[in-house]
C-alpha positions in Angstrom: 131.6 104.9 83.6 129.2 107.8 81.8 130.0 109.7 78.9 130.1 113.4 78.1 129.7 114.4 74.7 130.6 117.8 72.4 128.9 119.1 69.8 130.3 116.4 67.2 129.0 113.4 69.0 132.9 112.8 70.2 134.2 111.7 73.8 135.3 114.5 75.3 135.4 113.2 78.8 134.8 110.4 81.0 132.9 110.5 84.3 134.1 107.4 86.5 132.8 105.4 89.2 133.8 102.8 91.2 132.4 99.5 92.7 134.4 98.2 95.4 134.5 96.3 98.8 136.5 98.9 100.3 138.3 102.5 99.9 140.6 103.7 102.2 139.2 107.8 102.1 136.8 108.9 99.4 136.4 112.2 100.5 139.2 113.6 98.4 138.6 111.1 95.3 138.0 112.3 91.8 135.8 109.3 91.2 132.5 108.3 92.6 132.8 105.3 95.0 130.4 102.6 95.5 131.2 100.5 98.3 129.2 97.4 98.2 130.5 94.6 100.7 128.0 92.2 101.9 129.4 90.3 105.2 129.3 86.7 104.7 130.9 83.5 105.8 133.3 81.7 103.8 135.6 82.7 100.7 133.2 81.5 97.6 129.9 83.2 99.3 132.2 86.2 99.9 133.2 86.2 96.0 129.1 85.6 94.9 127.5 88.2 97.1 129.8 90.5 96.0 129.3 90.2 92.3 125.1 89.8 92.7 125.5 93.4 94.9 127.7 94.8 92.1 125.7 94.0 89.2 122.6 96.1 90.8 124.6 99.3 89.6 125.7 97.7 86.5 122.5 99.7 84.5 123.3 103.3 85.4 126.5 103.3 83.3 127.2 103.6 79.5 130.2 101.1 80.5 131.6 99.3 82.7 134.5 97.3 83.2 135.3 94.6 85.7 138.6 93.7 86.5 136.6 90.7 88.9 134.5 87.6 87.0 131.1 89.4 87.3 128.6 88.1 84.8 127.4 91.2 82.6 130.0 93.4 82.4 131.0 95.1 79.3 134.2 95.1 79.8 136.3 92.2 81.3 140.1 93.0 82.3 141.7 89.7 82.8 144.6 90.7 85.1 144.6 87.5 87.0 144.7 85.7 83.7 143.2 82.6 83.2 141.9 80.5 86.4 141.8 77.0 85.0 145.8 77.3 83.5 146.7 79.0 87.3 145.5 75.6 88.6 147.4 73.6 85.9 150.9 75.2 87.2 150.1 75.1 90.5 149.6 71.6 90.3 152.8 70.9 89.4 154.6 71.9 92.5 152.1 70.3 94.6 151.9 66.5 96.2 148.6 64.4 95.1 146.7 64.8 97.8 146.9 68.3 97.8 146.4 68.2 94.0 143.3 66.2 94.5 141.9 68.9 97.1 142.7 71.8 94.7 140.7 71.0 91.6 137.3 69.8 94.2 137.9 73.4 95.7 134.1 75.1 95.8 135.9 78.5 95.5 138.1 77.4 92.8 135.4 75.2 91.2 133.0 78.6 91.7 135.7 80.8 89.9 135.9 79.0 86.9 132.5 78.4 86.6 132.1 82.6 86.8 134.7 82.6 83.8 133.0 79.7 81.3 130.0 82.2 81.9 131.2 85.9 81.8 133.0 84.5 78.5 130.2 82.9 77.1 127.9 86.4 78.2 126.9 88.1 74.9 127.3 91.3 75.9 130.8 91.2 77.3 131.8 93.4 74.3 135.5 93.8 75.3 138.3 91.6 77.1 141.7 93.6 77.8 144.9 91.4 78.2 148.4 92.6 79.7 150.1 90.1 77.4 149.2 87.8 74.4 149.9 84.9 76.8 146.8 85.6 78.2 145.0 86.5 75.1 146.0 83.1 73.8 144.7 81.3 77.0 141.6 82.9 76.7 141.1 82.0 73.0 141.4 77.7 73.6 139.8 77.6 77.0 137.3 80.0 75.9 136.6 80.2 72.3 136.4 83.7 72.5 136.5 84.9 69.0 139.9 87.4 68.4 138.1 90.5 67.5 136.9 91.0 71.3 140.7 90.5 72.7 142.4 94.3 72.8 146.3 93.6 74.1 146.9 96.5 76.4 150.3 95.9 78.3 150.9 97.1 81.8 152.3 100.8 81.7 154.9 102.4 84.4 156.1 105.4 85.9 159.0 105.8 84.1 160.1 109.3 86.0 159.6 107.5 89.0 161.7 104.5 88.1 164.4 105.4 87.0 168.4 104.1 87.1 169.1 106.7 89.3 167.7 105.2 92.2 170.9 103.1 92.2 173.0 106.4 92.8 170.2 107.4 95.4 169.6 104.3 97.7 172.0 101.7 96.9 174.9 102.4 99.6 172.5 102.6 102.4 170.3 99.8 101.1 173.4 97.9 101.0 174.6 98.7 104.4 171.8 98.6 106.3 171.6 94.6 104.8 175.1 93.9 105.6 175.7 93.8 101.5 178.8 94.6 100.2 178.9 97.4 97.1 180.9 95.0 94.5 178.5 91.6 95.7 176.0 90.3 92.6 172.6 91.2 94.0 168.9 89.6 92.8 166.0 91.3 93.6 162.6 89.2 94.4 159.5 91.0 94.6 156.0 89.8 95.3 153.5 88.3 98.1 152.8 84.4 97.9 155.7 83.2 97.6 154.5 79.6 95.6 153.1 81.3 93.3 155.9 84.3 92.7 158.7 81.4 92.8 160.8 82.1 95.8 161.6 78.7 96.0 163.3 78.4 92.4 164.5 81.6 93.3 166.8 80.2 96.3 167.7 77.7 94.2 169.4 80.1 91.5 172.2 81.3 93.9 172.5 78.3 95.4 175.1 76.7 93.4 178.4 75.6 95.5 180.5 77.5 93.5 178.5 80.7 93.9 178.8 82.0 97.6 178.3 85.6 97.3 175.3 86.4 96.2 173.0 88.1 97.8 169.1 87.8 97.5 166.7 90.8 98.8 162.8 88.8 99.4 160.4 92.1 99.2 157.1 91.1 99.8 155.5 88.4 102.5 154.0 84.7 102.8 152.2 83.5 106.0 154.2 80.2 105.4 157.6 82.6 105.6 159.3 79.8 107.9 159.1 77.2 104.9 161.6 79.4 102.7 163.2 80.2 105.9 164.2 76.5 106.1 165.4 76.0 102.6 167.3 79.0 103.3 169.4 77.0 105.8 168.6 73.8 103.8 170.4 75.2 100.9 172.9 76.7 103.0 172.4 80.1 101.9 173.7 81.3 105.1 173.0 85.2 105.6 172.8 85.7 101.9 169.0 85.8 102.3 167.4 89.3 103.6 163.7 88.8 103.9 162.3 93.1 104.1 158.5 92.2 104.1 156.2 94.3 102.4 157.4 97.7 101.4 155.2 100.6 100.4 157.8 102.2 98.8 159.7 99.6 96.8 162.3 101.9 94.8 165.1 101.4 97.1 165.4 98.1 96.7 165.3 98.3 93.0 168.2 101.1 93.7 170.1 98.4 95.7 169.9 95.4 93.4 171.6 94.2 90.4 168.5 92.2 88.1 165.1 90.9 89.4 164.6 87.1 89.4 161.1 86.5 89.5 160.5 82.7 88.4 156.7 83.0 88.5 155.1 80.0 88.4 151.7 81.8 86.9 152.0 86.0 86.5 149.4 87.7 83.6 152.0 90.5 83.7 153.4 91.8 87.2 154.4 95.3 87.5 156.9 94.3 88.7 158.7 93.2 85.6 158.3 96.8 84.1 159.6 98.8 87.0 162.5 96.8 87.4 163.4 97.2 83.8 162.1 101.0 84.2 165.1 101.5 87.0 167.5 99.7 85.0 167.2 96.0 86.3 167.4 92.9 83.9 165.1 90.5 84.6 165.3 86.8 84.5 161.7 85.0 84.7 159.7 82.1 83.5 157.8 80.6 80.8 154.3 80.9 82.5 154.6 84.8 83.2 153.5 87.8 80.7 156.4 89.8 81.3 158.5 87.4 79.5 157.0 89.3 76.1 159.5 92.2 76.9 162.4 90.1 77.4 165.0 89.3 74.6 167.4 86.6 76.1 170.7 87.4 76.4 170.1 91.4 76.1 167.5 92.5 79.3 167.3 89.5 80.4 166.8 85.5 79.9 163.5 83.3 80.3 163.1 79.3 81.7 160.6 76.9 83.4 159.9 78.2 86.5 160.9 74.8 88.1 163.9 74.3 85.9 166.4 75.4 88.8 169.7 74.4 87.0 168.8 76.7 84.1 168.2 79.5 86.7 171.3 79.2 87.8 173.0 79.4 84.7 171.7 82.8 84.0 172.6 84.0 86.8 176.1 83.2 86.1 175.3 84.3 82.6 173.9 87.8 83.5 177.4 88.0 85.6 179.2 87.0 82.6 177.7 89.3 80.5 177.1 92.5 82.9 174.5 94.1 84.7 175.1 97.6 83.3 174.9 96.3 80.1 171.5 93.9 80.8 170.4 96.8 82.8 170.6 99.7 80.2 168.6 97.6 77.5 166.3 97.4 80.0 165.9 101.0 80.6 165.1 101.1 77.0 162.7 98.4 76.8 160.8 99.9 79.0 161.0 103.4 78.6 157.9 103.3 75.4 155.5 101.7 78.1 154.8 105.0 80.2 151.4 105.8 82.1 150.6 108.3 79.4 150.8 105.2 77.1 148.6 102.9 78.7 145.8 105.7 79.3 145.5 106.5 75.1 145.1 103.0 75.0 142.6 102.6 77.1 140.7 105.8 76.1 140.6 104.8 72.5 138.8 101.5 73.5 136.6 103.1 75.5 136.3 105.7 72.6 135.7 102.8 70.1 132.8 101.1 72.4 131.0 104.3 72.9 
């Protein structure tokens, strides 16, 4: 990005570019696009030609952020968190061949290579972390001295998502799912399902006892017929409602009751703030950022991703205590995290660097 200055020497605005493989139409955009995409063969010389092509813009800005592990940056946004501790909990769900294949990855091998450097880069002047999970990954993997971490959480629409979309959408979200109005309803939203934690998910209404709770899957997997199975496997029956990918996701926060999203590795999903936004309680894991809005027992609870009987305890628990209830402390967790929010944050670093 390039600066434009007034007569004090002060930020008044900020031209922006950007650097990308791909953009759907740039002929109405209010930024510059640079589409760089080099065609090569395989996933790791996919990842390198596209940061050496990058980097030979790099020089015409006074700034410029990456939100990729591109070596000379200024600023790094580490949205996908920390590589190395994604591989550690992905690990654990896996058997030891497959664990053995995952760490002598080349891609994986390359990523974290591209991080030990970009960290180590003396001019990287600025690292921005969604949650001070991240920031203290980044501090013992890394070193990376505390003066260059700036915590800026995620930031929402909060007009958008709001609890009215329950009065707006639920009936017919309901109905067109075969869902009855009065049945407990989680919400699960996200693509990959490993690494979003369907599995634990199913699990959490699972318990004999329980045999009316519903589950709504937003999102997809190209392994969908695994989850399918322990569907039937857990004998979940047609409590299950897989909807694929939805570009418009509010009517499913409408239709539900809290989002379970036991993550086995999330930086901070927007998802977490949305669902809170619309008036969802969330219950999620120990390995995902959101968890920094959550106060258990109040908007929510928080466990091990692969601690499945604790999962289904708080979903008994959020019966016990109430949705409405969970779901209105929500609302007001998240109402201070609006868009307007998250852009003064991020124009006073820029301010700050300039």
């Amino acid at each position: 990005m390039s600066r434009a200055l007034n007569t004090l020497g002060q930020i008044k605005s900020l031209d922006i570019s950007v650097i990308t493989r791909s953009w759907e139409d740039n002929s109405n955009s209010e930024y510059k696009i640079i589409t760089c995409n080099p065609k090569m063969a395989g996933r790791t010389e996919r990842e390198r030609a596209f940061a050496k092509e990058a980097q030979k813009y790099f020089s015409q800005f006074d700034l410029v952020q990456s939100h990729e592990r591109i070596l000379g940056c200024h600023i790094y946004r580490a949205g996908d968190g920390v590589h190395r501790e994604w591989l550690n909990q992905r690990a654990r769900v896996l058997n030891p061949v497959k664990k053995r294949l995952l760490w002598c990855s080349p891609f994986h091998r390359y990523i974290m290579q591209q991080e030990q450097k970009m960290y180590a880069d003396s001019g990287l002047k600025a690292i921005i972390c969604n949650s001070k999970m991240v920031a203290e990954e980044i501090k013992y993997y890394f070193g990376v001295p505390a003066e260059k971490i700036h915590l800026i959480n995620n930031g929402v629409d909060t007009e958008r998502f709001t609890p009215a979309l329950k009065s707006e959408f639920r009936s017919a979200v309901r109905q067109q799912l075969g869902i009855s109005e009065d049945a407990a309803t989680m919400l699960f939203i996200g693509s990959g399902f490993e690494r979003k934690g369907l599995l634990g998910a199913l699990h959490a209404i699972s318990l004999p006892s329980d045999t009316k709770t519903h589950l709504i899957v937003v999102g997809k997997d190209k392994r969908q017929s695994i989850y399918q199975k322990a569907v039937n496997r857990l004998n979940l029956g047609k409590r299950v409602h897989f909807v694929g990918v939805q570009s418009d996701p509010r009517p499913y926060y409408g239709a539900a009751d809290m989002l379970l999203l036991p993550t086995l590795y999330d930086p901070f999903p927007n998802v977490i703030l949305e669902a809170m936004a619309s008036g969802l309680a969330v219950i999620t894991s120990t390995k995902c950022g959101g968890k920094e809005l959550v106060r258990s027992g109040e908007n929510g609870f928080i466990c091990d991703a692969l601690d499945y009987k604790m999962l289904q305890f708080f979903v008994a628990q959020a019966k016990s205590i109430g949705f409405i209830q969970l779901g209105e402390n929500a609302r007001r967790t998240a109402e201070p995290y609006n868009h307007t929010f998250l852009g003064q944050n991020m124009f006073r670093l820029y301010q700050s660097l300039l």
